[in-house]
C-alpha positions in Angstrom: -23.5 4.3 40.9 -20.5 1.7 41.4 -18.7 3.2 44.6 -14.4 3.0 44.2 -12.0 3.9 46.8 -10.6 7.3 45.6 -7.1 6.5 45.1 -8.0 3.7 42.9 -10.4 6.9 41.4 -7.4 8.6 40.6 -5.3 6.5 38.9 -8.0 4.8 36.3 -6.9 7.6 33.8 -3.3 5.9 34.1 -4.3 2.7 34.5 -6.9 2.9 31.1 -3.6 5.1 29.3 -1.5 2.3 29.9 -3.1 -0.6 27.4 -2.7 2.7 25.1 1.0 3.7 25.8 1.8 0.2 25.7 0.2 -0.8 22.0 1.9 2.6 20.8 5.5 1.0 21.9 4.1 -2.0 19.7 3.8 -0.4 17.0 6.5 1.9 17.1 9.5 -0.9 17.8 7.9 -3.4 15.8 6.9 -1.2 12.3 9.2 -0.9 9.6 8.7 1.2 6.2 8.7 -2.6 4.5 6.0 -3.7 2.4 5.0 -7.4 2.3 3.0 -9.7 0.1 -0.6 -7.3 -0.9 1.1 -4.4 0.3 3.0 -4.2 -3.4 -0.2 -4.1 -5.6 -2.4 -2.3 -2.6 0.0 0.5 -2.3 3.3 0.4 -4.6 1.7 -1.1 -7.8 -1.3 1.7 -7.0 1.0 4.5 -6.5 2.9 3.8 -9.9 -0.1 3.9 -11.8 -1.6 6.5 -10.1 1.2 8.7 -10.8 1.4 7.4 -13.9 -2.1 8.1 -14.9 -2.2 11.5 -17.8 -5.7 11.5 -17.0 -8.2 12.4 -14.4 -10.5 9.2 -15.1 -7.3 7.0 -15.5 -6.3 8.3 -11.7 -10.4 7.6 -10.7 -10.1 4.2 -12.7 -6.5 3.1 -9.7 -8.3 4.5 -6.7 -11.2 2.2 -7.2 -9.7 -0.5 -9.2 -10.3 -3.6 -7.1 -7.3 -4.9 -5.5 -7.9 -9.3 -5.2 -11.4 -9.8 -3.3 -11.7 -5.8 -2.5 -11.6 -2.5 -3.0 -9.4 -0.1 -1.0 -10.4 3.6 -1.7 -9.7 4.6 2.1 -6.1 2.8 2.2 -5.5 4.3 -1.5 -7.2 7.7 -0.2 -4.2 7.8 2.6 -1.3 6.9 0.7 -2.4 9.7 -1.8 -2.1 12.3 1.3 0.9 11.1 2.2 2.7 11.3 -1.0 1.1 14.6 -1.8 2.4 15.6 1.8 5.7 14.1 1.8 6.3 13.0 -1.9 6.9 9.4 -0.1 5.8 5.9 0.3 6.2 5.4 3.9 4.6 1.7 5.6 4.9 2.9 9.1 3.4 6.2 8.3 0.5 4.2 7.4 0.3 1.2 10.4 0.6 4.7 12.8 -2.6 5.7 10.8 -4.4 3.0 11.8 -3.5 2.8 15.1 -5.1 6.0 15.2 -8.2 4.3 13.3 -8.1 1.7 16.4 -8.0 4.6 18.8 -11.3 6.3 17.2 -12.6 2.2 17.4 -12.1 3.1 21.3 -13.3 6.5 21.1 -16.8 5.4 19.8 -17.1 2.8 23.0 -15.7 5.5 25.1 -18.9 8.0 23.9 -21.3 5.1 24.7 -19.7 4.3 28.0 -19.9 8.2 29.1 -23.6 7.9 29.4 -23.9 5.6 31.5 -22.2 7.8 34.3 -19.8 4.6 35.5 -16.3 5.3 36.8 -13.3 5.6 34.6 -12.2 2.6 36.2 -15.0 0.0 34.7 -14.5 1.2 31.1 -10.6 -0.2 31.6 -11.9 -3.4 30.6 -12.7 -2.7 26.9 -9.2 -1.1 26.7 -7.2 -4.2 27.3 -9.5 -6.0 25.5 -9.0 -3.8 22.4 -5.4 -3.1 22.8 -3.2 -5.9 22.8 -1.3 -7.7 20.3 -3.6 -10.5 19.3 -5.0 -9.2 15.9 -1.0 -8.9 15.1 -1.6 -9.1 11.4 -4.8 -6.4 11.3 -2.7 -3.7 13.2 1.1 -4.3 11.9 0.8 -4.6 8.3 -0.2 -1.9 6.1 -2.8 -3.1 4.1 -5.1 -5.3 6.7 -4.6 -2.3 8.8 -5.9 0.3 6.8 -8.8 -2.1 5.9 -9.9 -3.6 9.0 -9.3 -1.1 12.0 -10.5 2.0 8.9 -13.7 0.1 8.5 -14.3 -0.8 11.8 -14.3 2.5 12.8 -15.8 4.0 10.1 -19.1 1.7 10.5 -19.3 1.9 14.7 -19.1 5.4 14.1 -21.9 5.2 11.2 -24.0 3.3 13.6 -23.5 5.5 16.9 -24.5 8.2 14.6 -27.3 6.1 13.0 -28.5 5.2 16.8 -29.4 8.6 18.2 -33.3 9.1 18.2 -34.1 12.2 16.6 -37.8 13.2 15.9 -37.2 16.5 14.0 -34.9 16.6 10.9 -34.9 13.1 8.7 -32.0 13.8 7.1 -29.7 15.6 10.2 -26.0 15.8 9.8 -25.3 12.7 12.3 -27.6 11.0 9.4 -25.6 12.5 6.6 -22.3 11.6 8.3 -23.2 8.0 8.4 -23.9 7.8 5.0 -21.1 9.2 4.1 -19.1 7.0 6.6 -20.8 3.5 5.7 -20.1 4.7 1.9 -16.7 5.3 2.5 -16.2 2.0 4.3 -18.2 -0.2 1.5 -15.6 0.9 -0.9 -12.5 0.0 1.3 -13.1 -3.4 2.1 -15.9 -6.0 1.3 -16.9 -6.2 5.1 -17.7 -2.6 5.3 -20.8 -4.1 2.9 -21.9 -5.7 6.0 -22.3 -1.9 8.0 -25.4 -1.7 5.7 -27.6 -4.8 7.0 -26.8 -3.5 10.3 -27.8 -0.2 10.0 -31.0 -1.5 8.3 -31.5 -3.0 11.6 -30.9 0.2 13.5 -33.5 2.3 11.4 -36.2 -0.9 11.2 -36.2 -0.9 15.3 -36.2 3.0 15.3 -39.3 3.3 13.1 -40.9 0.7 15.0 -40.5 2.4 18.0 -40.0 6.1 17.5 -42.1 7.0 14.6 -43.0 6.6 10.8 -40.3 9.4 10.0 -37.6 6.8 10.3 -39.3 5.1 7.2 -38.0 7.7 4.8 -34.6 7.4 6.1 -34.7 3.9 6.2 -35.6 4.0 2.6 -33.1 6.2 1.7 -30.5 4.0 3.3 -31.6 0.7 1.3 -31.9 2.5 -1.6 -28.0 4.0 -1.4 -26.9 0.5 0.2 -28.3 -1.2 -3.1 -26.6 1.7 -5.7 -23.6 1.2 -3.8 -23.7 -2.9 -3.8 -24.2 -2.9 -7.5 -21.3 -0.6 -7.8 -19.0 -1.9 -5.9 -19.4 -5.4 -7.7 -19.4 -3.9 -10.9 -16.6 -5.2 -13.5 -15.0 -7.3 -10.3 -13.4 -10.2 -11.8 -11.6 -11.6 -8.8 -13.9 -13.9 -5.8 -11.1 -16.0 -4.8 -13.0 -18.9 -5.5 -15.9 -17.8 -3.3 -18.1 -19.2 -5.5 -17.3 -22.9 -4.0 -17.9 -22.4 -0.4 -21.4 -23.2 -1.3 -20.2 -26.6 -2.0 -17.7 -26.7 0.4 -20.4 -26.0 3.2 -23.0 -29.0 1.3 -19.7 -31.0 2.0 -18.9 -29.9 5.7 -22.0 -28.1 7.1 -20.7 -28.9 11.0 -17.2 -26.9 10.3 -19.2 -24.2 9.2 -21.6 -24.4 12.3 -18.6 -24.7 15.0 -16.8 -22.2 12.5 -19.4 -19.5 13.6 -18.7 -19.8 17.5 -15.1 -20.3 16.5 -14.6 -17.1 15.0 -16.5 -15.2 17.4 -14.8 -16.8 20.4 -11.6 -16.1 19.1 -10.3 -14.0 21.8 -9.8 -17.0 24.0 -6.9 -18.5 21.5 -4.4 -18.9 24.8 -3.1 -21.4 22.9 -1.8 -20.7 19.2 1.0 -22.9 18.4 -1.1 -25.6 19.4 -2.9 -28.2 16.8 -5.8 -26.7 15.7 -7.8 -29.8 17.1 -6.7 -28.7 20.8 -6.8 -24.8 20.2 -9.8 -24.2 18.7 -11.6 -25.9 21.8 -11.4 -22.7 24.1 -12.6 -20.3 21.4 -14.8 -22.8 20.3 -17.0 -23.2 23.8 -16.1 -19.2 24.7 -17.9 -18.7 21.2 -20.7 -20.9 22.9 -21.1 -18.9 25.8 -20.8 -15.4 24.1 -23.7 -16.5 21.8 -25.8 -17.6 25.1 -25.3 -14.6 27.1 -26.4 -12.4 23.8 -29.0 -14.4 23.8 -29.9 -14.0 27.0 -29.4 -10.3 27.0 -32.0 -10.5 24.2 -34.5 -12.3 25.8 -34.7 -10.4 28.8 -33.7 -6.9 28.0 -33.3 -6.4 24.3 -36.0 -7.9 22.3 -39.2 -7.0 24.7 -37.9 -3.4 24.1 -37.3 -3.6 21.1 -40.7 -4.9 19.6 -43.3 -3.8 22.6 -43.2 0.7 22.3 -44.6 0.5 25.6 -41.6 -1.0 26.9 -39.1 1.1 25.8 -37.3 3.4 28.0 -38.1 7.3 28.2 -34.6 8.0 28.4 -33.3 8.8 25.2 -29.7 7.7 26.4 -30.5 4.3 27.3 -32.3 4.3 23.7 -29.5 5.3 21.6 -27.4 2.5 23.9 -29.4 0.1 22.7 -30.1 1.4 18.9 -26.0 1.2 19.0 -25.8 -2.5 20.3 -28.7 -3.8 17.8 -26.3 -2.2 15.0 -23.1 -3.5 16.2 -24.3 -7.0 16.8 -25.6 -7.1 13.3 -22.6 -6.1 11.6 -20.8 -9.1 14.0 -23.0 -11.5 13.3 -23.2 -11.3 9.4 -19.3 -11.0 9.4 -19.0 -14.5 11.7 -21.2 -16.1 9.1 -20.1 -15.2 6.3 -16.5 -15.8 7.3 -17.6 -19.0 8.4 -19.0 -19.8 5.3 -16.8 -18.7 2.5 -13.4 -19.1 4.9 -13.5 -23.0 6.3 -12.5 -24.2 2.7 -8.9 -22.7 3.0 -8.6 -24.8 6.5 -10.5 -25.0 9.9 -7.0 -22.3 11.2 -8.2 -19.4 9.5 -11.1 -19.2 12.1 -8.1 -18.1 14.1 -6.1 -16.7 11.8 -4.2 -13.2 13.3 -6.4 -11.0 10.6 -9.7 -12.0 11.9 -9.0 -11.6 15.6 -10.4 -7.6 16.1 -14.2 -8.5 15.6 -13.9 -11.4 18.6 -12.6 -8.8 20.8 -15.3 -5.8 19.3 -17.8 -8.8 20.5 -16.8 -9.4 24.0 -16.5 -5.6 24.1 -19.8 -5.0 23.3 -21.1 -7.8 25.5 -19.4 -6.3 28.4 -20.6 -2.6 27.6 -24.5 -3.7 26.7 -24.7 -5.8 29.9 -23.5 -2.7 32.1 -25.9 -0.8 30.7 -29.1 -3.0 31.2 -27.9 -3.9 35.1 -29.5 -0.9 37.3 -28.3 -2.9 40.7 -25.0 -0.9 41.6 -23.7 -4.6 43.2 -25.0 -6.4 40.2 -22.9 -3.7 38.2 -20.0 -3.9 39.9 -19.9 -7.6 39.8 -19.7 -7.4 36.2 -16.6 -4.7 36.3 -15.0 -7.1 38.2 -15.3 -9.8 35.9 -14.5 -7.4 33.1 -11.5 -6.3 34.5 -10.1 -9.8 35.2 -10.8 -11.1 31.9 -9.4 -7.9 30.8 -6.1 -8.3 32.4 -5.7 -12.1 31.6 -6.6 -11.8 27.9 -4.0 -8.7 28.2 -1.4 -10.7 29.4 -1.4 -13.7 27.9 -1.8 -12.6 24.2 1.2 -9.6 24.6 2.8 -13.1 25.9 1.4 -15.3 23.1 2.6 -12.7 20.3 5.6 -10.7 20.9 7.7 -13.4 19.9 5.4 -13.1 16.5 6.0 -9.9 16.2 9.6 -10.1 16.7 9.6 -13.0 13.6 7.6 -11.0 11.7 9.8 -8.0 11.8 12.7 -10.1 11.3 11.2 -11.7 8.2 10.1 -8.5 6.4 13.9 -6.9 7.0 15.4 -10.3 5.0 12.3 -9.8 2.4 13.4 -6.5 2.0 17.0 -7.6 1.4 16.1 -10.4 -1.0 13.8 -7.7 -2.7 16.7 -5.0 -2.9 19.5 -7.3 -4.2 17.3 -10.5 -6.0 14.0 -8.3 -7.2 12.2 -11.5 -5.5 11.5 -11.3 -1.6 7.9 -9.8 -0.9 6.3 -12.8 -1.0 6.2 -13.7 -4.7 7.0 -17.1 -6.2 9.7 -17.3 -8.9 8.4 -16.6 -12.3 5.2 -15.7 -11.6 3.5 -13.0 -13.0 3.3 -10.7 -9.8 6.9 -11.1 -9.3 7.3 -9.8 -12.6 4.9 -7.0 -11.5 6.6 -6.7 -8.1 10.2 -6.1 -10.2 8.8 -3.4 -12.4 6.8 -1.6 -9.3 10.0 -1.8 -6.5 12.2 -0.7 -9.5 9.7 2.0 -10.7 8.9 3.8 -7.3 12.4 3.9 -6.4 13.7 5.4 -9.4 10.8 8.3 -8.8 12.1 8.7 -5.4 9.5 7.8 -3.3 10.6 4.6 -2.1 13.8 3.8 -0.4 14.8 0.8 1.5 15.2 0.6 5.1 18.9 1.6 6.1 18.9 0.3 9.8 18.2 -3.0 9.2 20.4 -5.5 11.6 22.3 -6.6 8.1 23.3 -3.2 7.2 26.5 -2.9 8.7 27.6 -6.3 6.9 25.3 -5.6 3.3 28.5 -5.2 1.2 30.2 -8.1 3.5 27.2 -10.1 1.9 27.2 -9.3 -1.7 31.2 -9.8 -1.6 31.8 -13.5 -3.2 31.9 -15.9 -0.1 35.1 -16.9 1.8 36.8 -19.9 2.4 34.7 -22.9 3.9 34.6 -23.1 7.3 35.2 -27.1 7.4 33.8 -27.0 11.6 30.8 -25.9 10.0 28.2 -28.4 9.4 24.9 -27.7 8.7 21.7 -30.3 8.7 19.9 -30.1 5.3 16.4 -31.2 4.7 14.9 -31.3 1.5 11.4 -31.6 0.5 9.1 -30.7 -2.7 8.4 -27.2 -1.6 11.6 -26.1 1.0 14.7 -26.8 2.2 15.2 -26.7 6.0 18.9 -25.7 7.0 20.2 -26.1 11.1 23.6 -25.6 12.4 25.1 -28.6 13.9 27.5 -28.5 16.6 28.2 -25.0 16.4 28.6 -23.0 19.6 26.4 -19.8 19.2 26.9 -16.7 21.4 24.9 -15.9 24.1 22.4 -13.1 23.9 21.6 -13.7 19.9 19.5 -11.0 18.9 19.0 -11.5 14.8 20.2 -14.3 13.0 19.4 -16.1 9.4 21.1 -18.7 7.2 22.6 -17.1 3.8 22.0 -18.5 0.9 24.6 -17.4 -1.8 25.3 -18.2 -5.5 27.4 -16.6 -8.4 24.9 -14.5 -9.2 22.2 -14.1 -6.2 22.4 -13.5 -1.9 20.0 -14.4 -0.1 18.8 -14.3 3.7 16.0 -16.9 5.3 15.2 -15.8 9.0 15.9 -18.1 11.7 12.9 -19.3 12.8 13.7 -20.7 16.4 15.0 -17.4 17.7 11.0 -16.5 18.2 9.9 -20.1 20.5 8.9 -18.5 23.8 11.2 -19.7 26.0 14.4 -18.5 23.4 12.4 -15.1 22.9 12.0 -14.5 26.5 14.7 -15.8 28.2 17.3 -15.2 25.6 18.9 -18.6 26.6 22.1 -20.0 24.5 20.7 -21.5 21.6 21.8 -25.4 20.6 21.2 -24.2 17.0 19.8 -21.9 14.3 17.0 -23.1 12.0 15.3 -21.9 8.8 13.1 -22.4 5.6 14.8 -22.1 2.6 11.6 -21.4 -0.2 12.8 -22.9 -3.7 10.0 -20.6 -5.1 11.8 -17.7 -3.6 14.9 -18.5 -5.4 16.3 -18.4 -8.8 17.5 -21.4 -10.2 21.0 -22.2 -9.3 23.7 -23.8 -7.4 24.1 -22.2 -3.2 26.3 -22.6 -0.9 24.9 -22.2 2.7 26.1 -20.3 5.0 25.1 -18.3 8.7 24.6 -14.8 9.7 24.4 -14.2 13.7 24.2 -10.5 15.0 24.7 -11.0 19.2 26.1 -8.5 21.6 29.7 -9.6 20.6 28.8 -8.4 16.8 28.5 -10.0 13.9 29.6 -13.5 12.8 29.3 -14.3 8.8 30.1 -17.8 7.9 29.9 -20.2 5.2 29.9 -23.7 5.0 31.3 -26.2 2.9 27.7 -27.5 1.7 25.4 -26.5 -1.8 22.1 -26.8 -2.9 20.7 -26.7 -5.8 17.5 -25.3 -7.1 15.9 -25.9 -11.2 
C-alpha cells in the first residue's frame, strides 16, 4: 500500500475533480449550436431525411446509411432523442453528450484502478492525461465527438466486461452487454470494427487459461464479429481512396513504420505549430519508448502469464486486470497500424492531426495503470505515481497552453461560417458550386423552415448583423489594407492602422452587391496575442475564392474590443470568377 500524508489524502477527490471541472468549462465556453463541414450530412442532411422518410424502412435505410468512410448509428441514435425530446437540432447538446461519453472512458479506468486498493491520489494521473484539450477536434465538434469518445467508451466497456473470468454461465449479462456494446460501436464508426480483434484476444487468453467454456463464447463472438463485418460493408460505396495506401506504403514503407510510433506517441506534440520535420521528433521517440516499455511489460509480466496456466495469478482481480489490458492494447495497436497505413498518403501531419490524439493518451493511460498493477513493491509503486503525476501535470499544462488559442480560433471561425451560411447559403465548409453546397443550401434552408434549426443569436457580430448587410459606407481613404493573391486565397492585413487595445473578435469583411461575407482573423489566436492580449500591429485573414460567389468585393474590417465595435471599409476590391 503507497503511504500519503493525510492532508494530501484529503484533497485527491479535489485535486482528481479539478482536470474534470476544468474540461467541463472547455466545453461549455468554447461549444456553440454551429455545425461545421460533416456535421451537415452527419446530422442536418440525416435529420431532413429522416423526418422526411413516409416509411419505417426509409427511416432504417438514414440511420444506417453510411455517412463518407462510416457509419454513424450512435451519433444518428442521439440526435433522434434529442429531437424527439426537444423537437431541436442542438450542436452543443451533442459535444455535452460526449463529454459525458469521455467521462464513462474515465469511469471504466476508474473501475480497474479500484481494485488495486491505491490511493485516490495515484489514479490523478490518468485524469490529466485524459482531460485536457489536446484531442480539440474529437471533443469539440459534433460529429468526431460522437464517434470517437462514443466508441471508445463503448469498446473499453465491452472489454472490462469481456475481461471478468467467469466459470459458470457462457453467455452472462456482462457477456451479453458486450456484444451489444461492441455491436453498437461497429456501426458508429469504422474503428469500433477494431473492438472485435481485441476482444478475440481477450476470450483466446481466457480459454487458454480458464477453461474450454470460453471456446463457445469465443465462437460466438467471431461468428457475430464476421455477420456484423459483412454488414457493415455492405452496399458502401465510399473508401476515400483507401484502396491506394497499399501503394502508397510499397512507395514509402519507412513513413508508415515511424508513422506507427508517431501516432502512438502523440501525446508528446509540445510542439504543434512547428514543421512537422521538428514536431514529430518527440512523439516520434515517445512512441519509441511506449512501445519498449509494453514490451517490456510483456516480457516479464504479461506473456509468461498469459501462455504458462501455472503462472497465472489466483486472484481473480489481478486476472481480469490483465484480461482488460490484453484487450485494450489490441484495439490500440490495430488502430496505430491501420492509421498508419491507410493515413500517411494525405501527409506525414495527420499522424498528429487533433482527431487522432485520444488513443495516444488511452495508451500512456493504460501503460501507467498496467504497470501499477504488476509492481507489488509499495516504493517501486510509488515511484511510478510520481512519475505519473509529473508527466500528468506537464502534459496538462502544456497542451491547455498549446490549444486554447485553437479553440478560441475555432470558435471564432464557426460563428463567421455560420454568418456566411445564414446570409450566403455557403459557409460550412463547402466549395462554391459543388454538389454538397447545393446539398448544404437545401438541408440549412429545410431544417430551419421545420423549426428545428435556428442560428446562433449571441454571436460577437450580432449587434452589428443588419450594420453588415446595409450597402457599405464611404471609403475610409486611411485605410489600407495588404492584399495577397494566390491560386487558391487571398490574404488581407491592415496596414498602418492603429487597433484598440484589448481586441477580443475581429475579421475582415468581404462585401459585394449582392453577398457579405466575414473571414476570421487569424493572428488574434498566436500565443503571445491570445494570452497576453497585447496591441496588435495588424489583423490578418484568408479570404477562400471557393467560399465565395463570383463577383467584385470591396474589403473591409470588423473589430469588436472593449471600446465596441469598429466597422470599416476600405477603398480596395477584389475580384473573384
Amino acid at each position: 500500500m503507497i503511504q500519503i500524508s493525510e492532508p494530501l489524502r484529503k484533497i485527491s477527490p479535489f485535486l482528481v475533480a479539478f482536470p474534470i471541472a476544468s474540461f467541463l468549462a472547455l466545453v461549455l465556453l468554447f461549444t456553440d449550436n454551429v455545425p461545421w463541414m460533416d456535421d451537415l450530412e452527419s446530422f442536418v442532411g440525416f435529420l431532413v431525411n429522416y423526418t422526411e422518410a413516409d416509411t419505417f424502412s426509409e427511416k432504417f435505410h438514414w440511420l444506417l446509411a453510411p455517412n463518407n468512410e462510416h457509419r454513424i448509428l450512435f451519433a444518428k441514435l442521439t440526435t433522434l432523442v434529442f429531437y424527439n425530446l426537444t423537437g431541436m437540432l442542438n450542436f452543443r447538446w451533442l459535444i455535452l453528450l460526449a463529454f459525458c461519453c469521455l467521462l464513462g472512458i474515465l469511469l471504466v479506468f476508474y473501475r480497474v484502478f479500484r481494485t488495486l486498493r491505491l490511493p485516490l491520489l495515484a489514479f490523478l494521473p490518468i485524469a490529466l492525461i485524459l482531460l485536457q484539450p489536446q484531442h480539440r477536434l474529437t471533443s469539440f465538434w459534433a460529429i468526431t465527438a460522437l464517434q470517437h469518445l462514443a466508441v471508445g467508451m463503448m469498446i473499453l466497456w465491452a472489454l472490462y466486461w469481456l475481461a471478468f473470468p467467469e466459470r459458470s454461465n457462457p453467455f452472462s449479462i456482462r457477456f451479453i452487454g458486450a456484444l451489444f456494446f461492441q455491436i453498437l460501436a461497429s456501426f458508429s464508426m469504422s474503428t469500433g470494427l477494431f473492438g472485435w480483434v481485441a476482444g478475440a484476444g481477450v476470450l483466446l487468453v481466457q480459454w487458454r487459461l480458464e477453461g474450454r467454456h470460453y471456446l463457445v463464447r469465443l465462437a460466438v463472438w467471431i461468428t457475430i464479429a464476421v455477420v456484423v463485418i459483412i454488414l457493415y460493408f455492405h452496399d458502401f460505396t465510399s473508401l476515400q481512396g483507401n484502396e491506394s495506401s497499399l501503394s502508397f506504403f510499397l512507395q514509402h514503407p519507412h513513413l508508415v513504420f515511424f508513422g506507427f510510433f508517431t501516432f502512438l506517441g502523440g501525446l508528446f506534440d509540445f510542439f504543434p505549430r512547428t514543421d512537422i520535420l521538428i514536431r514529430s521528433l518527440l512523439p516520434t521517440l515517445g512512441g519509441m519508448l511506449l512501445i519498449g516499455l509494453l514490451f517490456r511489460l510483456f516480457k516479464t509480466t504479461l506473456l509468461p502469464s498469459l501462455w504458462q496456466p501455472d503462472q497465472k495469478p489466483a486472484e481473480a482481480e489481478h486476472r481480469h486486470r490483465r484480461y482488460f489490458f490484453v484487450g485494450v492494447y489490441g484495439f490500440l495497436l490495430v488502430n496505430a497500424v491501420v492509421v498508419a497505413i491507410l493515413r500517411p498518403r494525405f501527409g506525414y501531419s495527420v499522424m498528429l492531426v487533433s482527431n487522432y490524439m485520444l488513443y495516444p493518451a488511452l495508451f500512456v493511460s493504460v501503460l501507467y495503470l498496467n504497470r501499477l498493477s504488476e509492481l507489488r513493491s509499495p516504493e517501486h509503486r510509488k515511484r511510478w505515481m510520481v512519475g505519473g503525476l509529473v508527466l500528468g501535470w506537464v502534459v496538462w499544462g502544456v497542451m491547455y497552453f498549446n490549444h486554447l488559442p485553437f479553440l478560441g480560433a475555432q470558435t471564432l471561425m464557426r460563428k463567421t461560417s455560420a454568418f456566411n451560411q445564414k446570409h450566403n447559403d455557403l459557409g460550412f465548409g463547402a466549395m462554391i458550386g459543388s454538389p454538397y453546397a447545393a446539398a448544404s443550401e437545401k438541408w440549412m434552408h429545410t431544417a430551419v423552415e421545420k423549426g428545428f434549426y435556428t442560428y446562433p443569436k449571441n454571436t460577437f457580430y450580432a449587434p452589428y448583423e443588419s450594420t453588415l448587410l446595409k450597402p457599405a459606407p464611404p471609403a475610409d481613404s486611411a485605410l489600407h489594407l495588404l492584399v495577397e493573391e494566390s491560386a487558391g486565397e487571398i490574404r488581407v492585413v491592415t496596414q498602418n492602422w492603429p487597433l484598440p487595445a484589448g481586441i477580443t473578435e475581429a475579421c475582415i469583411v468581404v462585401k459585394s452587391d449582392r453577398h457579405t461575407y466575414l473571414f476570421p482573423a487569424e493572428n488574434l489566436f498566436f500565443p503571445l496575442q491570445y494570452y497576453l492580449r497585447r496591441r496588435m500591429p495588424n489583423v490578418s485573414a484568408q479570404v477562400f475564392k471557393s467560399f465565395l460567389h463570383p463577383g467584385s468585393y470591396q474589403l473591409g474590417i470588423l473589430i469588436v474590443s472593449g471600446a465596441g465595435a469598429d466597422i470599416r471599409f476600405s477603398n480596395q476590391f477584389i475580384n473573384v470568377r
